[in-house]
NUNUDREN-460347 format. One record per residue: residue in one letter; x, y, z of N, C-alpha, C in turn; residue number from 1. Coordinates in pm, whole numbers, plus 32768, in hexadecimal, padded with zeros to 4 digits. Example, Ala and Ser with C-alpha at 12.3 -4.5 7.8 and 13.67 -1.06 7.14 Angstrom:
2
  kolke  n_xx  n_yy  n_zz  ca_xx  ca_yy  ca_zz  c_xx  c_yy  c_zz  vexti
      A  8527  7DC7  830C   84CE   7E3E   830C  8528  7EB6  830C      1
      S  8505  7F1F  82C4   8557   7F96   82CA  850A  8003  8313      2
END
This chain:
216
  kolke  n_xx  n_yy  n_zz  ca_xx  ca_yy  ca_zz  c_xx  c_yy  c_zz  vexti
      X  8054  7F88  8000   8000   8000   8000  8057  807C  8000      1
      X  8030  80E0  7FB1   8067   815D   7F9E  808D  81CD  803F      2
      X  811E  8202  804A   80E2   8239   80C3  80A4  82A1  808F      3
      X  8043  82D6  811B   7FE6   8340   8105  801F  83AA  80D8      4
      X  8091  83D0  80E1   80AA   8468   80F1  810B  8468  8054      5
      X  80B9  8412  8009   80FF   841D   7F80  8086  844E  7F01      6
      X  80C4  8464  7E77   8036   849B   7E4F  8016  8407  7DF0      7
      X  8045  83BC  7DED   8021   833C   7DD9  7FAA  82EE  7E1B      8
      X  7FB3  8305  7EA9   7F45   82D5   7EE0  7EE1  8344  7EF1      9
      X  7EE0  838E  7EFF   7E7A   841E   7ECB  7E28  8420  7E27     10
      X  7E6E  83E1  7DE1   7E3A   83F1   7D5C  7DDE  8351  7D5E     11
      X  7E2A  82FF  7D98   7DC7   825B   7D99  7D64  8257  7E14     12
      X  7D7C  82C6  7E6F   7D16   82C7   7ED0  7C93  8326  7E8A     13
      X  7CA1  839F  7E59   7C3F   83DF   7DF6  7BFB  839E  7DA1     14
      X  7C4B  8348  7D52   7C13   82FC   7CCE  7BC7  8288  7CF9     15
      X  7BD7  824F  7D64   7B6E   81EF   7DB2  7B00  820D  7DDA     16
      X  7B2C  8266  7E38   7A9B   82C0   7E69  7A5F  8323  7E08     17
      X  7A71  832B  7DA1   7A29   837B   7D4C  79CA  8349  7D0D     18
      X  7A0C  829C  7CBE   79CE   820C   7C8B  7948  81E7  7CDF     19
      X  7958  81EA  7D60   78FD   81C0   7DCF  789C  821A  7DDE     20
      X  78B3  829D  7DFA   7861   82FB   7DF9  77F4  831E  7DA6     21
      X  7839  82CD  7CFD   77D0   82DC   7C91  7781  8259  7C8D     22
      X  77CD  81FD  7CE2   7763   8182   7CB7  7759  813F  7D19     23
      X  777C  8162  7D68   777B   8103   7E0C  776F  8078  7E09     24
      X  77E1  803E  7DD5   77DE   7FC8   7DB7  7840  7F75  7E3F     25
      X  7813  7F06  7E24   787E   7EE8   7ED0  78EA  7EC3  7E86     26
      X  797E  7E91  7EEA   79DB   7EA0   7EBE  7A10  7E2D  7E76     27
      X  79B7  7DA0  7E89   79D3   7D33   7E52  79AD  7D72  7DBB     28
      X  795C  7DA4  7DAD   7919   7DBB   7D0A  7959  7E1F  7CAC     29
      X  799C  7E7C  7D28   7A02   7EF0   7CBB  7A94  7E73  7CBF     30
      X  7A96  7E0F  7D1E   7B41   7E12   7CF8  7AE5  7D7E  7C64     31
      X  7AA7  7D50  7C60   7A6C   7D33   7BD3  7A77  7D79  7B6B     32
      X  7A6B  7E1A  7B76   7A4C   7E55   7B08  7AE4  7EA0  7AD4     33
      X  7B43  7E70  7B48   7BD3   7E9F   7B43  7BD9  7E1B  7AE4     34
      X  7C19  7D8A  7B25   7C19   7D27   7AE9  7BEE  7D0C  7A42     35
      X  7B85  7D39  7A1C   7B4E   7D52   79A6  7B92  7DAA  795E     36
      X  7C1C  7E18  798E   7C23   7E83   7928  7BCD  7EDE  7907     37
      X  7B75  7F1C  796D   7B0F   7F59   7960  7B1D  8004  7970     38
      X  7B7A  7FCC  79D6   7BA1   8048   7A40  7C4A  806B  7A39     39
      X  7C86  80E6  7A26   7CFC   8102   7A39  7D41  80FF  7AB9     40
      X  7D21  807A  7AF9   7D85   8078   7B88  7DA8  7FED  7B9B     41
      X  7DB2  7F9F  7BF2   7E1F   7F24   7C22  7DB9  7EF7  7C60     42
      X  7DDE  7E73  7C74   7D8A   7DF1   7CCE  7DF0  7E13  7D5A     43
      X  7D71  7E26  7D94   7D7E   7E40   7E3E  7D6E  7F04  7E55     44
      X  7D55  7F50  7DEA   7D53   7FD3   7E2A  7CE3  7FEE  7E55     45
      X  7C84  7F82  7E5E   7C0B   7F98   7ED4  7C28  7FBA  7F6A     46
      X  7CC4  7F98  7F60   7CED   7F9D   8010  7CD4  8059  8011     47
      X  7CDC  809B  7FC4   7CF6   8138   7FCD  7C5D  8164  7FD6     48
      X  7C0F  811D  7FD5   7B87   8150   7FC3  7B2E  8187  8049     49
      X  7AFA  81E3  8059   7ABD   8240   80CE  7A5A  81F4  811F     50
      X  7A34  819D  8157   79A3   816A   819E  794C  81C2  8192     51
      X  78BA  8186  814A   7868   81EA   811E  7804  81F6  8176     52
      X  77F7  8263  81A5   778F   825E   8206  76EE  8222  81D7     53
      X  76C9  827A  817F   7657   8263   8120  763D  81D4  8108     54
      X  769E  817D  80C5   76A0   80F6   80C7  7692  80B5  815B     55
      X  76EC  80E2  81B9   76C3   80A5   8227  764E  80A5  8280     56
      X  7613  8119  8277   7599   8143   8287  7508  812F  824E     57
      X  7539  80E8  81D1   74C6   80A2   817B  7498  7FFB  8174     58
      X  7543  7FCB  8188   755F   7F60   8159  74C8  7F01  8192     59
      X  7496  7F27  81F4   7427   7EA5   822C  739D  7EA4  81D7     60
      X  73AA  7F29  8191   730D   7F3B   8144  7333  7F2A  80A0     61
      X  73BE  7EE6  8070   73D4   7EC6   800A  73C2  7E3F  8007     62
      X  736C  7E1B  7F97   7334   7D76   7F77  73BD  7D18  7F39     63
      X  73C1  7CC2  7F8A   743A   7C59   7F58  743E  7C32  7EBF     64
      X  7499  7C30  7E6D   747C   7C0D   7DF8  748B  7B44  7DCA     65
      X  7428  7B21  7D83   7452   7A89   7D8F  747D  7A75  7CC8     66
      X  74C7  7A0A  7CF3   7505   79F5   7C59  74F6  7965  7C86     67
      X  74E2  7938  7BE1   74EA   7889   7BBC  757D  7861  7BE6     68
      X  75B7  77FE  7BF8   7616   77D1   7C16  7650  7799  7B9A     69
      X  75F5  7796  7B10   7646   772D   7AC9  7668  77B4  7A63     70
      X  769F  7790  7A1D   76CE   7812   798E  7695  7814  793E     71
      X  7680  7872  7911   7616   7883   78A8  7694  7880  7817     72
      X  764F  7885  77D0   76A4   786E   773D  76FC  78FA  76EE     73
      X  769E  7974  773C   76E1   79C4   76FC  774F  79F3  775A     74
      X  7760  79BA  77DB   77AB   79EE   782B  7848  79BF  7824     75
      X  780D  7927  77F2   7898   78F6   77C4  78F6  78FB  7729     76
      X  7897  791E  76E7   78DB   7958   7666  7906  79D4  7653     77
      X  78E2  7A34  769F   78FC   7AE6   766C  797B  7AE0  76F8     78
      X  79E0  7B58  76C3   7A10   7B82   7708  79F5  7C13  7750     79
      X  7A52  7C43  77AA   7A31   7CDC   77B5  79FD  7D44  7761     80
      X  798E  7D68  77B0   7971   7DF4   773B  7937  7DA0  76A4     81
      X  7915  7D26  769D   7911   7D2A   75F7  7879  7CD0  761C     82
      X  7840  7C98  7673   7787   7C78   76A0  7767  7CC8  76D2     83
      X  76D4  7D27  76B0   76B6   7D72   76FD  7608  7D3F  76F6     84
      X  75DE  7D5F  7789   756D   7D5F   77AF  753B  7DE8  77AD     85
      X  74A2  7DD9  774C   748A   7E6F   7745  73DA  7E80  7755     86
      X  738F  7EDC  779A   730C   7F24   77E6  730B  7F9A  77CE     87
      X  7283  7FC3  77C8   7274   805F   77CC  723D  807F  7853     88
      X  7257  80E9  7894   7204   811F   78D5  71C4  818C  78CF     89
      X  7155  818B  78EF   7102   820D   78B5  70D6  8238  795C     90
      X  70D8  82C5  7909   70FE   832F   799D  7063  8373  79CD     91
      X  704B  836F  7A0F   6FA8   8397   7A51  6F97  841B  7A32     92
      X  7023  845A  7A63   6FFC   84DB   7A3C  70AC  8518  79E0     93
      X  7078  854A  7992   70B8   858C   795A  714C  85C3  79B4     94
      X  71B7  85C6  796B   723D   85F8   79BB  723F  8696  7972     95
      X  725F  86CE  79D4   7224   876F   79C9  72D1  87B7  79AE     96
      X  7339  8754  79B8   73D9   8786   7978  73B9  877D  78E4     97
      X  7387  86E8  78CA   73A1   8704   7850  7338  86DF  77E4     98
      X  729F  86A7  7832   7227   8685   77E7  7215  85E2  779A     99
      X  729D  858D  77EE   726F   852A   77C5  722D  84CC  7801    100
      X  71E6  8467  77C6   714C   8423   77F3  7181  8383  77F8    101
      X  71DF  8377  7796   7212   82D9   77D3  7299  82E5  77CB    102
      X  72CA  8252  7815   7377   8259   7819  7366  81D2  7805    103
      X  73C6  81AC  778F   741B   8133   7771  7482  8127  77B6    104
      X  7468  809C  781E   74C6   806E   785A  74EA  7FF1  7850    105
      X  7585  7FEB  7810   75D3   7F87   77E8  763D  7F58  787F    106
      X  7621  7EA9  7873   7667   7E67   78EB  76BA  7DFC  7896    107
      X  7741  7E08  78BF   77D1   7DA7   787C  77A3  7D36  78CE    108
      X  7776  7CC7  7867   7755   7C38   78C0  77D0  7C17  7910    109
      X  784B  7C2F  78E7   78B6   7BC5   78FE  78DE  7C4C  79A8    110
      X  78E5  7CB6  79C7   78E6   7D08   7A17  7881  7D58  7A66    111
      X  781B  7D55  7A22   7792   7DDC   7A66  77B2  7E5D  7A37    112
      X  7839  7E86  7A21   7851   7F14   7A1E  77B4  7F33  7996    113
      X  77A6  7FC2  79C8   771C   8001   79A0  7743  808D  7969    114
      X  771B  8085  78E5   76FE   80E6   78A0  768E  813A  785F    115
      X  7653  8198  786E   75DC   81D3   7853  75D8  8243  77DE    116
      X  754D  824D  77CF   7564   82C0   775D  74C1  82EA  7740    117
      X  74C4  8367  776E   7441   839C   776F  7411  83BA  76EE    118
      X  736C  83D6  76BD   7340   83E4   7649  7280  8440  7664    119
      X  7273  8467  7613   7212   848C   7623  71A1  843A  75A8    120
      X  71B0  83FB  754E   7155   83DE   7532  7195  831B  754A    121
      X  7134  82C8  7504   7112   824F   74F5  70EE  8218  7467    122
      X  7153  821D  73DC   7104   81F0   7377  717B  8199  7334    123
      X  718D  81A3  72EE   71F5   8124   727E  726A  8177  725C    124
      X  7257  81F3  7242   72B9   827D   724E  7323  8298  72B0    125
      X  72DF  8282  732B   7327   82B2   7388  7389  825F  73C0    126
      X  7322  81B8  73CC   7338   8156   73E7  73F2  812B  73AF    127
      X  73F5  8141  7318   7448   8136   72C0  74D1  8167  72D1    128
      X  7499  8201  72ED   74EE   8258   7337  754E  822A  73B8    129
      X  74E5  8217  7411   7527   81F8   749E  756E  8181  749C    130
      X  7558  8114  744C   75BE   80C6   743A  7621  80CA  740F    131
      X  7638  8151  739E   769C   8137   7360  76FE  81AA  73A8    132
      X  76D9  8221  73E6   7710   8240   745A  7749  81F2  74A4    133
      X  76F2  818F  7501   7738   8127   7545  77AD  80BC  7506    134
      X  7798  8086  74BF   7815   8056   7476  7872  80A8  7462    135
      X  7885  8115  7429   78D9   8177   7440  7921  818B  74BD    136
      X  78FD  81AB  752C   7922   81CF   7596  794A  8135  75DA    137
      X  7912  80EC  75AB   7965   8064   75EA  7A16  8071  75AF    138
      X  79EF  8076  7504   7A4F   805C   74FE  7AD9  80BB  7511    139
      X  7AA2  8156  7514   7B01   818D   755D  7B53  8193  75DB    140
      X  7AE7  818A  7636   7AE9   81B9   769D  7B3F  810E  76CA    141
      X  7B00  80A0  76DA   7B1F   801E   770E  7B60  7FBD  76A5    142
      X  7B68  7FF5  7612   7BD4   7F80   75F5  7BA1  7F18  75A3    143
      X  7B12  7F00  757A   7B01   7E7D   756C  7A87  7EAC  7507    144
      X  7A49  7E32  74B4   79EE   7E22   7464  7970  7DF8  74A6    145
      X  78F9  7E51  746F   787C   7DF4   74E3  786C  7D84  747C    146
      X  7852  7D35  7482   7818   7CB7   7464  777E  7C76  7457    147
      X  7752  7CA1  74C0   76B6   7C74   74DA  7675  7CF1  753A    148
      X  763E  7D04  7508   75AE   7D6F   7589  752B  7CEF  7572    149
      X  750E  7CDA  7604   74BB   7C9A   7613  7417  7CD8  7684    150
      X  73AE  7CF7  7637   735D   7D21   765F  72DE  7D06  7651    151
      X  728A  7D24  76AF   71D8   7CFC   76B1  717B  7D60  766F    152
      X  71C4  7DC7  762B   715D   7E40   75E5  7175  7E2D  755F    153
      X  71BA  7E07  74F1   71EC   7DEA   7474  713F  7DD4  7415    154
      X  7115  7D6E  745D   70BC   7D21   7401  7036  7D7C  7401    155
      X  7030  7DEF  743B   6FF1   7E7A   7446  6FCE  7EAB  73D1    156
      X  703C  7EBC  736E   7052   7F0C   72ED  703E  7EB8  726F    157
      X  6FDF  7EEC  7245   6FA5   7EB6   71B6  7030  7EA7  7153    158
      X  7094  7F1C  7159   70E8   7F46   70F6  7161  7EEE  7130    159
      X  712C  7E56  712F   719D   7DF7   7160  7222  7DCC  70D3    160
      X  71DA  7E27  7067   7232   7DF4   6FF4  72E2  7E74  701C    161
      X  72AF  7EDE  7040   730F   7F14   7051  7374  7F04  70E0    162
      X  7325  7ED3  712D   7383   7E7D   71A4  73D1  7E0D  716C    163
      X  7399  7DD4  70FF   73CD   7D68   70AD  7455  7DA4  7082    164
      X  7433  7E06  703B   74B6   7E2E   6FC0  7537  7E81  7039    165
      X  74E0  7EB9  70A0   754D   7EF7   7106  75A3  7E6A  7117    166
      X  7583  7E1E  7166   75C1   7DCA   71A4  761F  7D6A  714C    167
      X  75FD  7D54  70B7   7646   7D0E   704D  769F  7D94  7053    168
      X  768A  7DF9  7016   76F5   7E5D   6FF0  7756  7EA7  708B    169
      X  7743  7E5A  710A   779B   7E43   713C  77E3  7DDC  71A6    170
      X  77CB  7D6F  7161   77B4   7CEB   7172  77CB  7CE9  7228    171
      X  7745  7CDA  7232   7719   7CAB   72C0  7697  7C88  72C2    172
      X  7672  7C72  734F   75E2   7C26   736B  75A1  7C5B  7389    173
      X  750B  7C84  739C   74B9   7CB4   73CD  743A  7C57  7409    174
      X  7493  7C29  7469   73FD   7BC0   74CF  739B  7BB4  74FB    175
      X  733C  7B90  74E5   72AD   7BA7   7525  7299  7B54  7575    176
      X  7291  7BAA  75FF   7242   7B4A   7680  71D0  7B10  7651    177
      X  71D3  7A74  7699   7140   7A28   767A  70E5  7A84  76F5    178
      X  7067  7A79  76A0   6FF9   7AD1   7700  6FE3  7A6C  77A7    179
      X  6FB7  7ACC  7806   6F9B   7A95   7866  7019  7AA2  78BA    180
      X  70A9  7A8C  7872   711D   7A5C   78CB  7188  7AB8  78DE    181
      X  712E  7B44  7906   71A0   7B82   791E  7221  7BBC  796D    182
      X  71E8  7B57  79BE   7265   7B20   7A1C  72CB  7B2A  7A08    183
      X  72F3  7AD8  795F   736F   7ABD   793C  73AC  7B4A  78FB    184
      X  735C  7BBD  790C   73A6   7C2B   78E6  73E6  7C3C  796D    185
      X  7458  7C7C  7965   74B7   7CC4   79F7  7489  7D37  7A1C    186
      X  744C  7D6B  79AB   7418   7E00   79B6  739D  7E2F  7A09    187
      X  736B  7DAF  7A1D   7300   7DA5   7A6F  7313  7DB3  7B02    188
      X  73B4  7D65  7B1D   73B1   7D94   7BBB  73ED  7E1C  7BBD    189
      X  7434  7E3C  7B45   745D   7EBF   7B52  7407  7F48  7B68    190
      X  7397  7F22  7B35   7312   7FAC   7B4F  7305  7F8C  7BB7    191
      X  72D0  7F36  7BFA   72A1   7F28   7C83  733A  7F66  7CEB    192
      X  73AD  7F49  7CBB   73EE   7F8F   7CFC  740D  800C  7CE0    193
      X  73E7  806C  7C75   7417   80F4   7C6D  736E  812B  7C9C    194
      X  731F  80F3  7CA4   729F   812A   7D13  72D5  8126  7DAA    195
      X  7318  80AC  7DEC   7345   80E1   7E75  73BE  8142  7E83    196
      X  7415  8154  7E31   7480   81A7   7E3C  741E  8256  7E11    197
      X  73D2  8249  7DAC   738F   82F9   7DAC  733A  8310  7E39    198
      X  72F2  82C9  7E53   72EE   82B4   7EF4  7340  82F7  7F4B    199
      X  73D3  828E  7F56   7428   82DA   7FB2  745D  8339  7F96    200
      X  7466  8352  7EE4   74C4   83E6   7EEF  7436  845D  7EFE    201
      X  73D2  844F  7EE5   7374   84A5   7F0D  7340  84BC  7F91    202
      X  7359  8478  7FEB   7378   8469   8075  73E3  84E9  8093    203
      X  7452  84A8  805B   74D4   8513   8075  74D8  85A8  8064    204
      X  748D  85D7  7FF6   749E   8662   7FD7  73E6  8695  7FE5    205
      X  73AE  865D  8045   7344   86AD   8093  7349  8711  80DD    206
      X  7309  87BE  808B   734C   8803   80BE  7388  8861  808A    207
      X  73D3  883F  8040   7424   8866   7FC9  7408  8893  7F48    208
      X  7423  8916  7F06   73ED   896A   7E8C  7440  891D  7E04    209
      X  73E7  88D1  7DDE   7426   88A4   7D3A  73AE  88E7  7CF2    210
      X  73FD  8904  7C84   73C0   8968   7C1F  732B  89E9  7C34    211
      X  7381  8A2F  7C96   7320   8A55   7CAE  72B2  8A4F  7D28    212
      X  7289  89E2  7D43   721D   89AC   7D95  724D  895D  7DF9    213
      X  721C  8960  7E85   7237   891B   7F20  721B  88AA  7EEA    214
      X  725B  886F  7EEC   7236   879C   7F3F  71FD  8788  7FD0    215
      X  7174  876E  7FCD   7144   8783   8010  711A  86E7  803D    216
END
């Protein structure tokens, strides 16, 4: 471990707690998302990480998550960053920064690490768009080719010929959850968990003037 009074451990103590702060993930799951190449730091710089109060303070009203024990097929063929599990969420009320109504949120089967990307509409356009954004930014940002997005909203869109020609013209998969089982999306425990975390961070800044208006 770094001593403290170096800027080595100042820069891996920041970059931990910054990671956490945006996603409050526990520390078995970020040193996963280290492991994966996900993250610009080392296996074990969870030791630098702050005890979160918020987390500790929540942890009993957060629902245990359960997983199958056996592997699923896509877990063992894709590597980092290149399976992604993908959901929309649609927003009750409108986000008043920037007016968008749903967020695509993408989960790395082989890691969890989570990537999002807000939108305001819902059609074959946008849809098109935000994927090909996302592939983009995979492959900048992390290194790697997506491979498969696997999701339960696909079979939605009449204009399945052009999901067709996307996915040939950049050779990958586009999966459709069987109905009923959407379990086997990841993304599913992931909403249920970014509903208890807006919870606690709305908890936190009660009180407090964002844009304008008290949190009350």
């Amino acid at each position: 471990m770094a001593d403290p009074k170096t800027r080595r451990y100042a820069v891996k103590k920041w970059s931990i707690d910054r990671y956490h702060k945006r996603t409050h993930r526990s520390r078995d799951l970020i040193e996963n998302d280290i492991l994966a190449g996900l993250l610009k730091l080392e296996p074990g710089d969870t030791r630098y990480m702050t005890p979160c109060v918020l987390c500790w303070l929540n942890k009993d009203h957060l629902r245990a998550r359960h997983f199958n024990l056996d592997w699923h097929h896509n877990e063992l063929v894709y590597g980092p960053a290149e399976g992604w599990h993908l959901d929309v969420y649609y927003l009750t009320v409108k986000s008043k920064l920037d007016g968008y109504a749903y967020i695509f949120i993408f989960v790395d089967i082989d890691s969890g690490f989570i990537i999002d990307i807000g939108t305001h509409r819902l059609d074959i356009e946008t849809v098109i768009s935000v994927l090909t954004s996302f592939m983009n930014r995979v492959t900048l940002e992390l290194g790697a080719k997506v491979k498969l997005v696997y999701g339960d909203f696909f079979a939605t869109f009449k204009e399945k010929y052009r999901l067709t020609l996307f996915k040939k013209a950049n050779d990958m998969m586009l999966e459709v959850n069987s109905p009923y089982r959407h379990f086997r999306n990841l993304v599913e425990n992931i909403l249920r968990w970014l509903r208890h975390v807006s919870v606690v961070k709305l908890a936190s800044i009660k009180g407090q003037v964002v844009t304008g208006r008290q949190v009350n």
